[in-house]
C-alpha positions, 0 to 999 in steps of 0.5 A, a space after each residue: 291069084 296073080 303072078 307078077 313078073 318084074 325084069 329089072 337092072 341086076 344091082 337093083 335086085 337086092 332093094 327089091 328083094 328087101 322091100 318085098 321082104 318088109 311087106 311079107 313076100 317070102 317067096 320068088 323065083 330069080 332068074 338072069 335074063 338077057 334082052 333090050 328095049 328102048 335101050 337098044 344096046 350098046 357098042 363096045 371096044 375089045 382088043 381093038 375091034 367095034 362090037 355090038 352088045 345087044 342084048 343087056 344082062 337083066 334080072 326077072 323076079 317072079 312071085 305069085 299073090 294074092 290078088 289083094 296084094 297085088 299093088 302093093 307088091 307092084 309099089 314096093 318093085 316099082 319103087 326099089 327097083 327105080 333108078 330114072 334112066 332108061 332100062 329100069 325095067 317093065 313089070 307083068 301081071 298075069 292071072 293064075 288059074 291053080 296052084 299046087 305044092 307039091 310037098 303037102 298037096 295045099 292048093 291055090 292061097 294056102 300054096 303061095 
């Protein structure tokens, strides 16, 4: 099993919900975030003063797979969630040792 971790541009979230909707994902966990790469920030104009924005809102999406689908998973973010410029976003994968529900006790590929 693996987890996937996607931090994308928040109006993106929608594409990438739906593509991973069309491939059989029927779980994940949404989380807003904050946070720069490349992108480095941005400088912005309030009531006359200069500030620096920082850290830009973001999107993280986490799902859990099958270590089958973990391409195709990746293709469908990657994919959707593209626009071309800088801030896109970064995908992690990461293996996962147990999973549990807790609601029925089904363990590991029967839980996600």
């Amino acid at each position: 099993m693996k987890k996937i971790e996607a931090v994308i541009k928040p109006f993106k979230l929608e594409d990438v919900k739906e593509a991973l909707t069309e491939i059989g994902i029927t779980g994940m966990t949404i989380t807003e975030v904050k946070g720069y790469g490349r992108q480095q920030g941005h400088t912005e104009l309030y009531r006359g003063a200069e500030y620096v924005v920082d850290f830009l809102p973001k999107v993280k999406i986490e799902v859990v797979v099958a270590a089958d689908n973990v391409e195709q998973v990746i293709q469908a973010i990657v994919n959707s969630a593209r626009t071309g410029k800088i801030g896109d976003g970064k995908v992690f994968v990461s293996d996962i040792e147990k999973v549990i529900r807790i609601r029925t006790g089904e363990e590991d590929e029967e839980a996600i």
